[in-house]
Structures are given as C-alpha cells and as structure tokens.
C-alpha positions as CSV (number, residue, x, y, z in Angstrom):
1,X,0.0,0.0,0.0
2,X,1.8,3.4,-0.8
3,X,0.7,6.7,0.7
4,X,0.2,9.3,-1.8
5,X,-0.7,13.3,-1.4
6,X,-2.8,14.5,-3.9
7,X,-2.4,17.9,-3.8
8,X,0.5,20.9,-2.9
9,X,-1.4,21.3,0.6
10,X,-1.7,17.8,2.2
11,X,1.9,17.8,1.2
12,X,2.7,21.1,2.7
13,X,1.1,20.4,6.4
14,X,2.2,17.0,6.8
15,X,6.1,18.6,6.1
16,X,5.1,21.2,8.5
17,X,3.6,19.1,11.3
18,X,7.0,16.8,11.1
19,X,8.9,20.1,11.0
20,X,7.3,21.2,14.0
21,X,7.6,18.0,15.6
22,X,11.1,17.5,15.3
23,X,11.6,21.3,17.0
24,X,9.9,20.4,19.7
25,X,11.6,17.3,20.7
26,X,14.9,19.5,20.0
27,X,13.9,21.9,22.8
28,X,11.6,19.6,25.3
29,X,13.2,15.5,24.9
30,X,11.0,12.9,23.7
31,X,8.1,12.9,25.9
32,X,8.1,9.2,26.7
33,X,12.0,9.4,27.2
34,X,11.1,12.3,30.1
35,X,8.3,9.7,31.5
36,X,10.7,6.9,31.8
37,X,13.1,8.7,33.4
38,X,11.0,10.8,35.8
39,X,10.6,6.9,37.1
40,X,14.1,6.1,37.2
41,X,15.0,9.2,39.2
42,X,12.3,8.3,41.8
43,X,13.3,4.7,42.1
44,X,17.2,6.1,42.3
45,X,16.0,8.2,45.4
46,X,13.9,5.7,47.1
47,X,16.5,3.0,46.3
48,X,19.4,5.5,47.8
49,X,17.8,6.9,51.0
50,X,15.1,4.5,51.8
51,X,12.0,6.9,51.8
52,X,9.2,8.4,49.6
53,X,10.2,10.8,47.4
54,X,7.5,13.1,44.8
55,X,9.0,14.8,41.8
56,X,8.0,17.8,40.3
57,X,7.8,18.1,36.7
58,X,10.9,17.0,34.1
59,X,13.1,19.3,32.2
60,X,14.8,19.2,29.5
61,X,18.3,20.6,28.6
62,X,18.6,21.3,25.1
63,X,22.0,22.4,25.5
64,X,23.7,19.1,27.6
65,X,21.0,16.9,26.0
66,X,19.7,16.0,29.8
67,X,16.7,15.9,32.0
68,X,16.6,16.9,35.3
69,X,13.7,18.0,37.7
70,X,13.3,19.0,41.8
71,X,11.9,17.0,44.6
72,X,11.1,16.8,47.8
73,X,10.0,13.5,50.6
74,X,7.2,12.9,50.8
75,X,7.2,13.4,54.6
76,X,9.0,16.8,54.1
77,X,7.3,19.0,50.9
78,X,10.0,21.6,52.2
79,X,12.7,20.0,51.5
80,X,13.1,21.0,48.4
81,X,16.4,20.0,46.1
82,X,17.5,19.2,42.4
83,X,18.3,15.5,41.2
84,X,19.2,15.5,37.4
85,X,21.5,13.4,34.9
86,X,25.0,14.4,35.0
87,X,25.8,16.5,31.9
88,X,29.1,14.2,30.8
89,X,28.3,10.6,31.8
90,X,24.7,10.9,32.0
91,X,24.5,9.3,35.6
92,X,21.8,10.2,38.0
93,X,22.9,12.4,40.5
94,X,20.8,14.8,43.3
95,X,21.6,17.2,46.2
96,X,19.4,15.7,48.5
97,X,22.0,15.2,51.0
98,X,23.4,19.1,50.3
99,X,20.2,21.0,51.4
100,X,20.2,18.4,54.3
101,X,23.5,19.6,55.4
102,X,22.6,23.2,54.7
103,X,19.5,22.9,56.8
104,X,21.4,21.6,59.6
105,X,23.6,24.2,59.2
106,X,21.0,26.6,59.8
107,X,21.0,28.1,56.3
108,X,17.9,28.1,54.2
C-alpha cells in the first residue's frame, strides 16, 4: 500500500507538522524518554535513602541533552532539592544530602 498526497497542501502540512515535531523534541526531549526517566529518578532516590520521594515536573536541557527535575519526601514538601542526569556521563545524581547539610547548618 503506498501513501500518496494529492495535492501541494496535504503535502505542505504533513512537512510542516514533522517540521514542527522535530523542533519540539529538540527543545523539550522525547516525551516518553522524560516519563521513563522521571521513574528512574524516583526509584534512584527511594533505592538511595530508603524513603518516599515526589518529583515535580521533568526538564529538559537542550544544551547538555539532559533531564533533570526538583523534589522533595514525601514526609517533608519543604525539603526541596535538584536530582538530574549528570551532563558528561549521564549518571543520575541529586543534592538531597546538600540542602540536608545546609539545613542543619542553619542556612535556608
């Protein structure tokens, strides 16, 4: 079965729609590449420190090709720190243990 345009217009959005399509992945990820890692940063937490973690929404650096995002415990919504991939090796890395030290130090 071949697919076939029949007219300049068809042929002009569907080159359009991929255009825009691939733009958007350039500057946001691939949306099910973001999902599947939103998961792997929680299960890196919870596997690290041995409690609930939420994360907030993924990002996407279009510059280092990485995603990253913010979270907090679950028994703590102030706690508030980064975890992201590391921008040469891609690793998963957060500073959860940083704004614990920094609390503790009395800075906010």
């Amino acid at each position: 079965m071949k697919l076939t345009f029949h007219n300049k217009k068809s042929q002009f959005v569907l080159v359009l729609l991929i255009l825009l399509m691939g733009i958007y992945f350039i500057f946001f990820g691939l949306p099910w590449k973001s999902s599947a890692l939103k998961k792997q940063f929680e299960v890196y937490l919870e596997n690290k420190y041995q409690i609930d973690f939420k994360l907030d929404k993924m990002e996407f650096d279009f510059i280092h090709l990485t995603y990253n995002s913010h979270a907090y415990p679950v028994s703590d919504p102030t706690l508030y720190f980064y975890v992201g991939q590391d921008i040469e090796t891609k690793k998963i890395h957060d500073l959860y243990e940083y704004v614990i030290e920094k609390r503790e130090a009395g800075r906010k």
